[in-house]
py3Dmol code that shows the C-alpha trace and the ligand (Angstrom):
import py3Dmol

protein = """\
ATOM      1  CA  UNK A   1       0.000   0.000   0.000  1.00  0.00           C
ATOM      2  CA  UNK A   2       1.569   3.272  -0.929  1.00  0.00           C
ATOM      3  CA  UNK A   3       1.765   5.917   1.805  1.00  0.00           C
ATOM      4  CA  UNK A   4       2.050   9.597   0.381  1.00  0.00           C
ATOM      5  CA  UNK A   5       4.339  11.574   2.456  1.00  0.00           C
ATOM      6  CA  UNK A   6       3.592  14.646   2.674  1.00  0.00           C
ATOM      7  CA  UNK A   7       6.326  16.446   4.182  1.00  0.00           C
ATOM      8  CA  UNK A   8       6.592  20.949   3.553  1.00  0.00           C
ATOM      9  CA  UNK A   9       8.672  21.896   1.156  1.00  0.00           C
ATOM     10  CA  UNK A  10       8.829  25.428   2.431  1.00  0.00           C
ATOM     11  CA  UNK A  11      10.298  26.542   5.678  1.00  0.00           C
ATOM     12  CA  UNK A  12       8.979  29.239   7.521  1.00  0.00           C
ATOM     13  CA  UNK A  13      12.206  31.281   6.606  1.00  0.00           C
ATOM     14  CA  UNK A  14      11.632  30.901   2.952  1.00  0.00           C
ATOM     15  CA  UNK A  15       7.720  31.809   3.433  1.00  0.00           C
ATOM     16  CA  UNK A  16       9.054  35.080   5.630  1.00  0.00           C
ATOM     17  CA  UNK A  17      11.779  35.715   2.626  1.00  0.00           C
ATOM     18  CA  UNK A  18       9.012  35.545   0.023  1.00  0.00           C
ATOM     19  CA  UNK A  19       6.972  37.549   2.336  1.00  0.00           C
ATOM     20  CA  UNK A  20       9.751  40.214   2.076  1.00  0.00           C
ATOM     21  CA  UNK A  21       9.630  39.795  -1.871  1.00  0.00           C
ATOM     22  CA  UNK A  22       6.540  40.578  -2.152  1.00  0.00           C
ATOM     23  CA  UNK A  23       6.193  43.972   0.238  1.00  0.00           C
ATOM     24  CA  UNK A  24       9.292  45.169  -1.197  1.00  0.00           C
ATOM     25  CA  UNK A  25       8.283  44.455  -5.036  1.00  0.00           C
ATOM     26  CA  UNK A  26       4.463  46.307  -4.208  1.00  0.00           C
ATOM     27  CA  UNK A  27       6.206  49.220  -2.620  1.00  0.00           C
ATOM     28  CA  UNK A  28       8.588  49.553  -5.576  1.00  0.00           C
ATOM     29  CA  UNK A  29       5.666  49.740  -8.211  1.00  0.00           C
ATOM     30  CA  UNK A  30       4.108  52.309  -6.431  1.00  0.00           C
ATOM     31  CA  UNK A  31       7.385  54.449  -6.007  1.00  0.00           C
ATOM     32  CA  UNK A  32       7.957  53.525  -9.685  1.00  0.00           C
ATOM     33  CA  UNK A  33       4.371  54.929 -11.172  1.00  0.00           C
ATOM     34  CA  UNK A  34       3.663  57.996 -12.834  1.00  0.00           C
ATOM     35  CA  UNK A  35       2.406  60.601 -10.619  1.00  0.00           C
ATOM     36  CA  UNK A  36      -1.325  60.573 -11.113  1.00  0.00           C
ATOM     37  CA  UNK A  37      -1.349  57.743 -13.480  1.00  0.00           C
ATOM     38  CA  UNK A  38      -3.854  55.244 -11.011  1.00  0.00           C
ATOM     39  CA  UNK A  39      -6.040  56.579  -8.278  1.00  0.00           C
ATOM     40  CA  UNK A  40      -3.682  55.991  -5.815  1.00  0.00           C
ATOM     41  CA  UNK A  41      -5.380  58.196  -3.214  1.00  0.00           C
ATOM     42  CA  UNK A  42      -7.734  55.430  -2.393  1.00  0.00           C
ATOM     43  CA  UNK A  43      -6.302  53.051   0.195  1.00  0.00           C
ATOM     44  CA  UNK A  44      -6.210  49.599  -2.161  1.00  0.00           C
ATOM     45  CA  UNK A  45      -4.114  51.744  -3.649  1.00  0.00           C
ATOM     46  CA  UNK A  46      -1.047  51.464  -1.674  1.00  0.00           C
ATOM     47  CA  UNK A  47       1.632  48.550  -1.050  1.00  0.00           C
ATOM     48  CA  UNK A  48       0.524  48.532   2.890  1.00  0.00           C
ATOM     49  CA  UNK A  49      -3.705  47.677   2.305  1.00  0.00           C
ATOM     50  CA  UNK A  50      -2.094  45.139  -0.523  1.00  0.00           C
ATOM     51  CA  UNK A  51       0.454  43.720   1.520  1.00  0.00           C
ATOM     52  CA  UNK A  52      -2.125  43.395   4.819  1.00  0.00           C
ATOM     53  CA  UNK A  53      -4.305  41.740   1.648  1.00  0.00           C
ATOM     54  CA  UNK A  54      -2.222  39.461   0.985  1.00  0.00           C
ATOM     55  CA  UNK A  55      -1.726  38.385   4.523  1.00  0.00           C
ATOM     56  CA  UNK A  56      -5.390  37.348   5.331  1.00  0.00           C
ATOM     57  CA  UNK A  57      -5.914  35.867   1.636  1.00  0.00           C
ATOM     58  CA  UNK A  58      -2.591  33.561   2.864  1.00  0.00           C
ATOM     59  CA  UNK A  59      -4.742  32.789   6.631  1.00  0.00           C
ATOM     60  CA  UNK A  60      -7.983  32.340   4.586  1.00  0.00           C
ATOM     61  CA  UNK A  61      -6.170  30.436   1.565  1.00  0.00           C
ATOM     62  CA  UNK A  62      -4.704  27.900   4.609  1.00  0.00           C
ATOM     63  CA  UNK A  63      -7.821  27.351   6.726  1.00  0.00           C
ATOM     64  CA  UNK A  64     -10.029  26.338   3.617  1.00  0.00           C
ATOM     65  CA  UNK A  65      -7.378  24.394   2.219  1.00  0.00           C
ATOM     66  CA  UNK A  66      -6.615  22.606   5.356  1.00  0.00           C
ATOM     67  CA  UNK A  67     -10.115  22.169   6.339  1.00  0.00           C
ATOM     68  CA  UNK A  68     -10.708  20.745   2.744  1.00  0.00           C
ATOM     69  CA  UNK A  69      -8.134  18.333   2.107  1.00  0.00           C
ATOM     70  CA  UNK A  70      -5.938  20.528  -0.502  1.00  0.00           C
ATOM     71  CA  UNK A  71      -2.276  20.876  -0.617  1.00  0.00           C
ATOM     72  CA  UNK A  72      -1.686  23.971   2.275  1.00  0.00           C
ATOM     73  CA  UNK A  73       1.398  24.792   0.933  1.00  0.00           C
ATOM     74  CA  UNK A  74       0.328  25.209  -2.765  1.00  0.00           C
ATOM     75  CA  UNK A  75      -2.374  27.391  -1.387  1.00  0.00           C
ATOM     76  CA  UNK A  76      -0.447  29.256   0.949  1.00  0.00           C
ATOM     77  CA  UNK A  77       2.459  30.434  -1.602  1.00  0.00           C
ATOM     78  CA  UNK A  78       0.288  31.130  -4.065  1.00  0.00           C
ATOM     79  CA  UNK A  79      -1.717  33.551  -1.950  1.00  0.00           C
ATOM     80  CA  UNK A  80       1.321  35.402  -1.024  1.00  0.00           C
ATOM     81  CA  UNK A  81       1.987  35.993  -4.498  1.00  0.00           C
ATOM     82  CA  UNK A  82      -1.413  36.461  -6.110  1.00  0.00           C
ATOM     83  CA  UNK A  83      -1.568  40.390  -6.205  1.00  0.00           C
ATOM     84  CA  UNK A  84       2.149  41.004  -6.362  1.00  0.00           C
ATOM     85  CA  UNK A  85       1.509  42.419 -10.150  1.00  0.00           C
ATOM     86  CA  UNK A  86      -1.680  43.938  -8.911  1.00  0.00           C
ATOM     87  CA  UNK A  87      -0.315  47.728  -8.465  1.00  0.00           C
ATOM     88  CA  UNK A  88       2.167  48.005 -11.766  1.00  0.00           C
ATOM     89  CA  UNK A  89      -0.213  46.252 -13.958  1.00  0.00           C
ATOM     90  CA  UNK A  90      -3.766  47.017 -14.814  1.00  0.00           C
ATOM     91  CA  UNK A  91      -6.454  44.485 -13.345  1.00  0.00           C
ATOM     92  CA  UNK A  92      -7.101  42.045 -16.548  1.00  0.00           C
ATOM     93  CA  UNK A  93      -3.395  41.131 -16.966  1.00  0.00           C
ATOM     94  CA  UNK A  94      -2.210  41.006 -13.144  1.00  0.00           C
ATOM     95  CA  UNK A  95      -2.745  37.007 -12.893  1.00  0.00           C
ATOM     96  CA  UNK A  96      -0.818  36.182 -15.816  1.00  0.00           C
ATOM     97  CA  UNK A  97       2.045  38.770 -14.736  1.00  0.00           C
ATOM     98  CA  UNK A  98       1.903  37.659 -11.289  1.00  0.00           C
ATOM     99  CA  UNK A  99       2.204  34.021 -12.117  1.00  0.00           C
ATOM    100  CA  UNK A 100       5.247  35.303 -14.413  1.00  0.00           C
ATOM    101  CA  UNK A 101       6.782  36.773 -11.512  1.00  0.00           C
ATOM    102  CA  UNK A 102       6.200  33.672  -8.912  1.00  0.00           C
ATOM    103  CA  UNK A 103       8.023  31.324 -11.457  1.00  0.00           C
ATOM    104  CA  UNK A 104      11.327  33.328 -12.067  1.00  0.00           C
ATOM    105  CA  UNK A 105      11.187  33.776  -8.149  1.00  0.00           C
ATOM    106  CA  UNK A 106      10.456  30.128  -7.091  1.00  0.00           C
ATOM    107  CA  UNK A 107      12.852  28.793 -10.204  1.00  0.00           C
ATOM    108  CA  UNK A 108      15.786  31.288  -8.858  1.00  0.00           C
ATOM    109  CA  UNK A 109      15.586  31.498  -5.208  1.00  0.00           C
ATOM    110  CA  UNK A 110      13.941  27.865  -3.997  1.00  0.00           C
ATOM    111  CA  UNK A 111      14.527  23.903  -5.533  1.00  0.00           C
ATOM    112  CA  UNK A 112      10.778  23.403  -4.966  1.00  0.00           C
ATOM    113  CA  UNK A 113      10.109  20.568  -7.109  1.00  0.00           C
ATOM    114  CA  UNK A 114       8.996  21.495 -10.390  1.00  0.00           C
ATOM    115  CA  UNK A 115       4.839  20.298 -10.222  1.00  0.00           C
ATOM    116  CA  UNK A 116       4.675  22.332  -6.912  1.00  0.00           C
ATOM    117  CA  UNK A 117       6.058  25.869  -8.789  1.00  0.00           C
ATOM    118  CA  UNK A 118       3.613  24.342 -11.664  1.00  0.00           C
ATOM    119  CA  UNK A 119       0.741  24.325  -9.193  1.00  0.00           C
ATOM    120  CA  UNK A 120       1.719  27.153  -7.497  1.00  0.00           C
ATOM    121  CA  UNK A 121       1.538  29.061 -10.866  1.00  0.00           C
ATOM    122  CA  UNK A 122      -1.342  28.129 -12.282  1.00  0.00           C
ATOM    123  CA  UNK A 123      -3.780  29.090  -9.391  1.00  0.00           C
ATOM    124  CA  UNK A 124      -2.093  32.743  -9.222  1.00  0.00           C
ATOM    125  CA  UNK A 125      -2.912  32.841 -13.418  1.00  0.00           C
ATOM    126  CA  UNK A 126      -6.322  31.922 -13.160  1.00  0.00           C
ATOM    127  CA  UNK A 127      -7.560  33.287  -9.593  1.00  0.00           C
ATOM    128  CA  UNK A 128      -9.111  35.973 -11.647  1.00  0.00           C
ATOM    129  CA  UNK A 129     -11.091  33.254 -13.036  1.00  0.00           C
ATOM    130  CA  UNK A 130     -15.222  34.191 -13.301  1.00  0.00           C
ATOM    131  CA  UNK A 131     -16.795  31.061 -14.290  1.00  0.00           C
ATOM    132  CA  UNK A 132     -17.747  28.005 -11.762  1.00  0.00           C
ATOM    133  CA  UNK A 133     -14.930  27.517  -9.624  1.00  0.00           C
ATOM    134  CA  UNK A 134     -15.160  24.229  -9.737  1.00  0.00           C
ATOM    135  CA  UNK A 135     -13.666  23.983 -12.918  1.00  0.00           C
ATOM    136  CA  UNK A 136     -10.692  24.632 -11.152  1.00  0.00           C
ATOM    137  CA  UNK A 137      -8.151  22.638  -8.612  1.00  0.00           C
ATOM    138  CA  UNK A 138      -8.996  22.773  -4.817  1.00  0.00           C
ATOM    139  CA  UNK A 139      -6.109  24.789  -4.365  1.00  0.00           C
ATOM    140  CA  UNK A 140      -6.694  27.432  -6.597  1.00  0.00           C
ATOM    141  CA  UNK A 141     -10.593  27.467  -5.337  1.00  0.00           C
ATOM    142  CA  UNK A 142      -9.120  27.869  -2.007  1.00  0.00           C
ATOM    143  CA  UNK A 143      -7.274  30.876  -3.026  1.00  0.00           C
ATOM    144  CA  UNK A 144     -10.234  32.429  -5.118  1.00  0.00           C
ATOM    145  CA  UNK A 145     -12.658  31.985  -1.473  1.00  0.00           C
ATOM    146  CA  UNK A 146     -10.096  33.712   0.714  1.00  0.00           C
ATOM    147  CA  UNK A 147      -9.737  36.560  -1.958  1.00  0.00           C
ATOM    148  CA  UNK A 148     -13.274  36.831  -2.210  1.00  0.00           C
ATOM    149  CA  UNK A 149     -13.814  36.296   1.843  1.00  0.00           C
ATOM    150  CA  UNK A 150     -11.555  39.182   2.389  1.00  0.00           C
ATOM    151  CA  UNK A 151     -14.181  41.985   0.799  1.00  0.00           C
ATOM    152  CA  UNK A 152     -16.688  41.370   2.703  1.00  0.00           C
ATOM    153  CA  UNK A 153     -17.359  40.885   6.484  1.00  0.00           C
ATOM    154  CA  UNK A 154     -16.370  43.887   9.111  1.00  0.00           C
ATOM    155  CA  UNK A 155     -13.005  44.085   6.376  1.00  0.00           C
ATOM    156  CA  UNK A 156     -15.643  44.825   3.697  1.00  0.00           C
ATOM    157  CA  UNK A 157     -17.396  47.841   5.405  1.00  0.00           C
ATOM    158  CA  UNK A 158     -13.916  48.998   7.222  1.00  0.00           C
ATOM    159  CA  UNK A 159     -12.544  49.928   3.559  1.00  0.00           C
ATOM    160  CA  UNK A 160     -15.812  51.411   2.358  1.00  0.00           C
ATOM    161  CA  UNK A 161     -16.203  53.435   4.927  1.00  0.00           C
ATOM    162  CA  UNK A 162     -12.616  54.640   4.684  1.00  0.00           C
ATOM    163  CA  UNK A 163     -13.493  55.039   0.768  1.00  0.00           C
ATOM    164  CA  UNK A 164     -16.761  57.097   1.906  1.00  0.00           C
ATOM    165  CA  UNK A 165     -13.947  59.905   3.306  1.00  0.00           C
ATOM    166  CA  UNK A 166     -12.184  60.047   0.228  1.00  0.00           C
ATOM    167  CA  UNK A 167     -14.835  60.644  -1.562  1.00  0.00           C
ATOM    168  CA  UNK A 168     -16.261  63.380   0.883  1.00  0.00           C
ATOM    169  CA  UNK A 169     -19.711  61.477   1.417  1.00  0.00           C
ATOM    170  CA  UNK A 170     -21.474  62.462   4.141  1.00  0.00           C
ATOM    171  CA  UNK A 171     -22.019  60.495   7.651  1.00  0.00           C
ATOM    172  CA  UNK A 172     -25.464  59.608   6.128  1.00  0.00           C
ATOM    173  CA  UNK A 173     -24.660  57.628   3.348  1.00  0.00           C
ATOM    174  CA  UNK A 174     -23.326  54.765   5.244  1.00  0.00           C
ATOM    175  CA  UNK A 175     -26.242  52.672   5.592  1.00  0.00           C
ATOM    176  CA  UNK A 176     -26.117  52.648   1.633  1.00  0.00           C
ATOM    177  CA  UNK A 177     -22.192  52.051   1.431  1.00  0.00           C
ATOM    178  CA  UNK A 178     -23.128  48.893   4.430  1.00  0.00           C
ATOM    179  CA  UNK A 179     -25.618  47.460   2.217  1.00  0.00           C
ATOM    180  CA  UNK A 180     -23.384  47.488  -0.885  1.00  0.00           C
ATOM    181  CA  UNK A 181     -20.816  45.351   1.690  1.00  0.00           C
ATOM    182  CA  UNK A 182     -23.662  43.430   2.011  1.00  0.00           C
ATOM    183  CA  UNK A 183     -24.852  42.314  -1.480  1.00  0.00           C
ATOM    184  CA  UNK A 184     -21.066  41.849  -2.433  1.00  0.00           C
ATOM    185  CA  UNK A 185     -21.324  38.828   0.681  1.00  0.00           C
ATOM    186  CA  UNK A 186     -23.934  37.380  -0.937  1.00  0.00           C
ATOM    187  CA  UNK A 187     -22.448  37.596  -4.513  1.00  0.00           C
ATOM    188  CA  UNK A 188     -19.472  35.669  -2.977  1.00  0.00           C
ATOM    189  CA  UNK A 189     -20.978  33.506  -1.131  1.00  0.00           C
ATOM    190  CA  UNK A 190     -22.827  32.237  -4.694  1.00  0.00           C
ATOM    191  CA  UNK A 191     -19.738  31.481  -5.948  1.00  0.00           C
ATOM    192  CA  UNK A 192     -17.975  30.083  -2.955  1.00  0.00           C
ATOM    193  CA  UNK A 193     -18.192  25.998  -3.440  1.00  0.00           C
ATOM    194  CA  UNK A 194     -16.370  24.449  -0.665  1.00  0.00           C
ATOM    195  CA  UNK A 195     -17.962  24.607   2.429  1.00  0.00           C
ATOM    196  CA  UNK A 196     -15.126  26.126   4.827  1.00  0.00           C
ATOM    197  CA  UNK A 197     -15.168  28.423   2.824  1.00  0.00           C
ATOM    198  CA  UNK A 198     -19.424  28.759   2.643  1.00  0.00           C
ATOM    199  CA  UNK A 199     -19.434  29.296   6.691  1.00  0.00           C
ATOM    200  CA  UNK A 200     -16.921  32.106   6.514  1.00  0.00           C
ATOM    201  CA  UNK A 201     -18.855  33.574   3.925  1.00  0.00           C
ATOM    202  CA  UNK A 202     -22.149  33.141   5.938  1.00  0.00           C
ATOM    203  CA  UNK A 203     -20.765  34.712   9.196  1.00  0.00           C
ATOM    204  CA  UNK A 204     -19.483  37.204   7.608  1.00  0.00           C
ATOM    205  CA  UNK A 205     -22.561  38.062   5.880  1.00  0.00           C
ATOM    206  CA  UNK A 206     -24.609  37.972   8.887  1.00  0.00           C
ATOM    207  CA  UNK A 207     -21.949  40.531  10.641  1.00  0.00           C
ATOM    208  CA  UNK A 208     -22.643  43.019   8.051  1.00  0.00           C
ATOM    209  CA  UNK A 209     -26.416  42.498   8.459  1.00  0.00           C
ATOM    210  CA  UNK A 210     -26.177  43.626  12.042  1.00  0.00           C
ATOM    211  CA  UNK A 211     -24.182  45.976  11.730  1.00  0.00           C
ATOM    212  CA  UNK A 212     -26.103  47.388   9.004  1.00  0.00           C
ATOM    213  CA  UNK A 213     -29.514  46.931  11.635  1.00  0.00           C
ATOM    214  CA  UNK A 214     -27.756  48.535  14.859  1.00  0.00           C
ATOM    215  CA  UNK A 215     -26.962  51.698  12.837  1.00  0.00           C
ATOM    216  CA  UNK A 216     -30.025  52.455  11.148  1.00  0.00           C
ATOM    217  CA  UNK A 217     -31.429  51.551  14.652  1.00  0.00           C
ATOM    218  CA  UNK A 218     -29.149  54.187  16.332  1.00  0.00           C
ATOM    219  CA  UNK A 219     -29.097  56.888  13.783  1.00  0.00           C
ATOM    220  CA  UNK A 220     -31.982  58.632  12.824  1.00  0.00           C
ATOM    221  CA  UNK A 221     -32.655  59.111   8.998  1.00  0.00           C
ATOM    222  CA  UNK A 222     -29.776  56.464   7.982  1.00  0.00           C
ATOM    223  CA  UNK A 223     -31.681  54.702   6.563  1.00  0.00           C
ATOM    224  CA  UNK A 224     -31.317  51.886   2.863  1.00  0.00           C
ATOM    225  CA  UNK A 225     -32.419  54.135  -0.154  1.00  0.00           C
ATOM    226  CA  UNK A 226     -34.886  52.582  -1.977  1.00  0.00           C
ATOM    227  CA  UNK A 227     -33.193  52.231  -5.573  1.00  0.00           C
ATOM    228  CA  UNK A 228     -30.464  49.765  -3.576  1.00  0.00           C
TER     229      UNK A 228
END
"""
ligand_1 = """\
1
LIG
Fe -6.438 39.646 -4.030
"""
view = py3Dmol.view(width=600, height=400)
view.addModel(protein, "pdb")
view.setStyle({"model": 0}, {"cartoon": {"style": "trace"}})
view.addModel(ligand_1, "xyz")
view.setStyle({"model": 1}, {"stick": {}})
view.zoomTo()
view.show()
């Protein structure tokens, strides 16, 4: 009877090395951009909400891949990578660059075998994916949850209310900004498959809800516009 052994191929000192990578090679592209050239006011604009990203898509990416059966380390490395083209490239080409990226790292700096880097690779290139994610392997579903996961839930309405100041809404348009938190939950949570992933999606959903509740309950006209 064949017994897989399934021993890490990556230390925590490589992880915290590609960890390094990664920061370093965000903050670069935004030193390196033309001034004006994205709206880089907004806060997903800058290397340190990216980076902080990246870091609970790699927690999320682990848990549902643990929790599932799929290989953690696959998932795990190719969450820290996923967005590393994501501020010098625009949005329909930062998979396939980021993927570029991850190989020449991986193949230069690590002797990962060659089907994990292949793995590894091929979720970041398709984690921009928008059909049934079930097409794809549990790994790379694992990665597209936690990205998803990460938009919504007390995350979700922490960034748009931050986005609500730059765009010098008033106080009273939150319950509107909440509610689009909201919808985007249950948007993810029709695509989420696995079902780690599912119950994240559901608690989180059901934070926003009552959050959401106990401020039009507190606040007096804040209330859902109609059109929503
Ligand atoms: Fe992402």
């Amino acid at each position: 009877m064949g017994v897989e052994i399934k021993e890490s191929p990556v230390s925590d000192s490589d992880f915290e090395a590609m960890r390094e990578f990664v920061f370093e090679y965000l903050a670069a592209s935004v030193e390196n951009e033309s001034e004006g050239g994205r709206m880089r006011w907004y806060p997903w604009h800058s290397a340190e909400y990216r980076h902080n990203h990246i870091l609970n898509v790699v927690d999320l990416a682990e848990a549902i891949a643990q929790k599932e059966g799929a290989n953690e380390d696959v998932a795990r490395v190719a969450a820290l990578f996923h967005d590393i083209a994501k501020l010098e490239t625009d949005q329909d080409v930062h998979a396939k660059r980021g993927a570029q990226i991850t190989r020449e790292y991986l193949e230069t700096h690590t002797d990962y075998p060659a089907s994990f880097v292949e793995q590894v690779c091929s979720a970041i290139e398709s984690h921009n994916y928008a059909g049934d994610i079930t097409d794809l392997p549990l790994e790379t579903q694992a990665l597209i949850e936690a990205d998803l996961l990460d938009k919504i839930g007390a995350n979700g309405i922490t960034l748009m209310l931050l986005r609500m100041g730059y765009e010098a809404r008033t106080h009273l348009d939150a319950a509107d900004m909440v509610e689009r938190v909201h919808r985007r939950g249950i948007d993810a949570a029709e695509r989420i498959r696995t079902d780690t992933g599912e119950s994240l999606a559901f608690q989180r959903i059901k934070r926003v809800r009552w959050f959401s509740e106990w401020l039009q309950e507190e606040v007096r006209n804040m209330e859902v516009s109609e059109d929503l």
